[in-house]
VEXDREN-2710 file (C-alpha; in Angstrom, 1 decimal):
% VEXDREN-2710
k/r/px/py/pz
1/UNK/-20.7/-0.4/-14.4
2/UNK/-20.1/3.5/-14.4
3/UNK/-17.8/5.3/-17.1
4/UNK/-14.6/5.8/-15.6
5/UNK/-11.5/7.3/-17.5
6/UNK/-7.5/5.5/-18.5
7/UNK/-4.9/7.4/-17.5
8/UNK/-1.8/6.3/-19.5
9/UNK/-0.7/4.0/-16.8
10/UNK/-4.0/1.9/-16.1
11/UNK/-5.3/3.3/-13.3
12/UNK/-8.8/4.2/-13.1
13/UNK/-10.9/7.3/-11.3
14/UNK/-14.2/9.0/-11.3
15/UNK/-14.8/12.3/-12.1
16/UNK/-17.9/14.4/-10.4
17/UNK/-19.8/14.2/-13.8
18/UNK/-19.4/10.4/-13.4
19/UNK/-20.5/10.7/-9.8
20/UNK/-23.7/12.5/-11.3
21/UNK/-24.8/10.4/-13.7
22/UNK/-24.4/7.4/-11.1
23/UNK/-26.7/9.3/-9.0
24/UNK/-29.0/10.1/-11.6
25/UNK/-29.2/6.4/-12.9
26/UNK/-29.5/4.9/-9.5
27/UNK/-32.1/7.2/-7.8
28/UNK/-34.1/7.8/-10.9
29/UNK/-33.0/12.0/-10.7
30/UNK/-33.5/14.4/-13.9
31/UNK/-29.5/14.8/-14.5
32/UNK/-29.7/19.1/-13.3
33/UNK/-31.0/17.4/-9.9
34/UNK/-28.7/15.2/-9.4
35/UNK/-25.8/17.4/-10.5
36/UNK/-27.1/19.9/-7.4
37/UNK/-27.5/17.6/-4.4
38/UNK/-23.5/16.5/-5.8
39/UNK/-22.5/20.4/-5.6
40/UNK/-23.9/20.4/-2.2
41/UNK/-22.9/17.9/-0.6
42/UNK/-19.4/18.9/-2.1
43/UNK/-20.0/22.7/-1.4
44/UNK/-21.4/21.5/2.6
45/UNK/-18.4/19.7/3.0
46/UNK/-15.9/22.2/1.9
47/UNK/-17.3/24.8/4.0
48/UNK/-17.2/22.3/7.2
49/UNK/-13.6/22.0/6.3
50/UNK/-13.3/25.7/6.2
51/UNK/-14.9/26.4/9.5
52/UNK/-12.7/23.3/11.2
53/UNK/-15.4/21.1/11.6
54/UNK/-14.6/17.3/11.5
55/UNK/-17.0/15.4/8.7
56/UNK/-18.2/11.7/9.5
57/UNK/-19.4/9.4/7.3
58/UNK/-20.1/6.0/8.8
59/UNK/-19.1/3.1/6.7
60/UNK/-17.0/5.5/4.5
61/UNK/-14.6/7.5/6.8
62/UNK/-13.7/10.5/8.0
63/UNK/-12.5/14.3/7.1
64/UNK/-10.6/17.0/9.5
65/UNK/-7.8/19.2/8.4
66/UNK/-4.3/18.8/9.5
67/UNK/-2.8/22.1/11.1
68/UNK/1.1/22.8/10.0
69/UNK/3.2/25.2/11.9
70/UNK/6.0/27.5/10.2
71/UNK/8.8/26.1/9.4
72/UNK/12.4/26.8/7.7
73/UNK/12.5/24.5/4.5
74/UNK/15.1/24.6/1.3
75/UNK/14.4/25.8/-2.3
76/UNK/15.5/22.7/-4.2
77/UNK/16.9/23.9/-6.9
78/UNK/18.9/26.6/-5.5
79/UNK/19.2/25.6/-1.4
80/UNK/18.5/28.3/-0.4
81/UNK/16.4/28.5/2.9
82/UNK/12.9/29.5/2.5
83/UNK/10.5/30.3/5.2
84/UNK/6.9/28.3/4.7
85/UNK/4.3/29.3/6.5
86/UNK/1.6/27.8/8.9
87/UNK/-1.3/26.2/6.8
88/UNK/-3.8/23.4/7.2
89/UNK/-4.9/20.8/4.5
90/UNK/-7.6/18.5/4.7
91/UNK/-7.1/14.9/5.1
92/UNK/-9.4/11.7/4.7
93/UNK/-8.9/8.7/7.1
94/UNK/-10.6/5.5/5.7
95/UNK/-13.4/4.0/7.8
96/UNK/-13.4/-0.1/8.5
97/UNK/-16.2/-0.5/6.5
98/UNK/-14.9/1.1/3.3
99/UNK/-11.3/-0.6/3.9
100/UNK/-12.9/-3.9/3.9
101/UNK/-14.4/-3.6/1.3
102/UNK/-12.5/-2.5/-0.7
103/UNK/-9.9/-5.2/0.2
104/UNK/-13.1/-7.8/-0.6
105/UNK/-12.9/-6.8/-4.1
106/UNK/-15.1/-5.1/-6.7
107/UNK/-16.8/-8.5/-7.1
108/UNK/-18.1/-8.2/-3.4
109/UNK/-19.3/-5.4/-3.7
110/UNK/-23.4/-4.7/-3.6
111/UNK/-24.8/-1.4/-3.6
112/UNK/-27.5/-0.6/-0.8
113/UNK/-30.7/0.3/-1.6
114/UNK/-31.7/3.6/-0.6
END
């Protein structure tokens, strides 16, 4: 239904300017509109992150960042032991809803109304 890209190996994604133009079909938006409530919700989100905040989104799932201490790791190539430090990274958990469906199958699948 939307354009998605191949990669070499069959495996499908969207990009954000697919995500736009979904948007912009579905809820009837001039394309620059819809292309700014996609950089915001993205940009909203990012900063959350940033800040520490945890993101719900019910049926969907959930963001919070993962904290990392320091640790000693090795250089692969040479062995040599390399100090990495602290750092957090973002991390998505699946909701129930979105795991089910998903598992249902593309076929299952029927959009809400908004």
């Amino acid at each position: 239904m939307y354009p998605y890209y191949e990669l070499g190996l069959g495996e499908q994604f969207m990009t954000k300017a697919d995500l736009i133009a979904a948007l912009e079909a579905q809820a009837s938006l001039p394309r620059k509109h819809a292309e700014a409530v996609v950089n915001v919700c993205f940009e909203t989100m990012i900063m959350s992150l940033y800040s520490d905040d945890r993101i719900e989104i019910r049926g969907i799932g959930s963001f919070a960042n993962r904290n990392y201490k320091a640790y000693e790791g090795r250089n692969p190539k040479t062995g040599k032991i390399v100090k990495v430090k602290p750092k957090k990274v973002p991390f998505f958990k699946a909701g129930k809803e979105l795991k089910e469906l998903v598992d249902a199958g593309k076929d299952k699948y029927v959009i809400r109304e908004a």
